[in-house]
Structure formats: C-alpha cells, structure tokens
N, C-alpha and C positions, 0 to 999 in steps of 0.2 A: 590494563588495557581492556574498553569493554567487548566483548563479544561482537558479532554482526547481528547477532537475535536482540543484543540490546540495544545496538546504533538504530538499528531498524523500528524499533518499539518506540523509541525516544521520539525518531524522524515523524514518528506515524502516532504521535501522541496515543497511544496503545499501549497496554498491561501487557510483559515480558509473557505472562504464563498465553497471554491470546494470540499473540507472534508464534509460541513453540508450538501450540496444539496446531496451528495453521499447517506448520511445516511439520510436523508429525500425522496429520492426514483427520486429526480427532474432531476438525471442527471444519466449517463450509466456511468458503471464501465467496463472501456474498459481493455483490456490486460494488456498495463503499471499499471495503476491503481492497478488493482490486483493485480500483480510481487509488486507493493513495499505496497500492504497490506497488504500481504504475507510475505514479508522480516520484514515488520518492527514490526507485533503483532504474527505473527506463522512462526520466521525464521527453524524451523523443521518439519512443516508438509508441505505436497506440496499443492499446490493451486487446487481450483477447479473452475475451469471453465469451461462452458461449451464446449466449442470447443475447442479440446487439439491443435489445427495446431495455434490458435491464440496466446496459450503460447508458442507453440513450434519456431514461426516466433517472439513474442518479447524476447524472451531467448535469439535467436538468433544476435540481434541487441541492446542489453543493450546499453542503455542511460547510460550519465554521473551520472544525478543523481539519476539513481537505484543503478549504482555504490558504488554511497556516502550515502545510507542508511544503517545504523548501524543497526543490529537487538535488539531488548530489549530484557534485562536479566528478566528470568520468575518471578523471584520477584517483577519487577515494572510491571507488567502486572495485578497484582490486584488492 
C-alpha cells in the first residue's frame, strides 16, 4: 500500500524526494506547488497563500501538468 507522500507525488506528477522536503519544511512551496496541492487534496477550497498576485500570475499561466491533476474524491482523503 503506497504511502500518502507517494499517492500525493503520483497525483501531482512530482518526484517522492520533492513531496518529503516540502513536508519536512527543506524546500519552499512556491505557487505551482500550491495550485496543485490545492487541486489535488482541497479541489473546493481555494488556496492560501500568502501573496494573492503569485496565484493570481500562476492561475494565469497553467502548466500542462496542473492541468492533468485529477482532484481526489473526499472519501480517499481519509
């Protein structure tokens, strides 16, 4: 059974080792980042970050694959 660091890495077409530093605090959670940890574990709430112009400039420019992230159904979220 995979982990939540690797469901999550899969979801977010992202390298396992880029998910752990995230959540081990080693690495910045830049705009994209957020847009698809947002899409892929709270596709209904909106995101908080701190500077709204930096989600409002990656909103603008969607990557392929923020595109291609599915959001999870609230059930597999527990």
């Amino acid at each position: 059974m995979p982990s939540a660091q690797h469901r999550l890495a899969n979801e977010m077409s992202t390298p396992l080792h880029r998910i752990g530093a995230l959540i081990a605090g080693r690495r910045s959670v830049t705009a994209g980042a957020c847009l698809g940890l947002d899409r892929s574990v709270r596709p209904d709430a909106p995101g908080r970050l701190q500077n709204g112009h930096d989600r409002a400039a990656a909103q603008q420019a969607p990557t392929v694959a923020l595109a291609s992230i599915k959001p999870r159904d609230r059930r597999d979220a527990a």
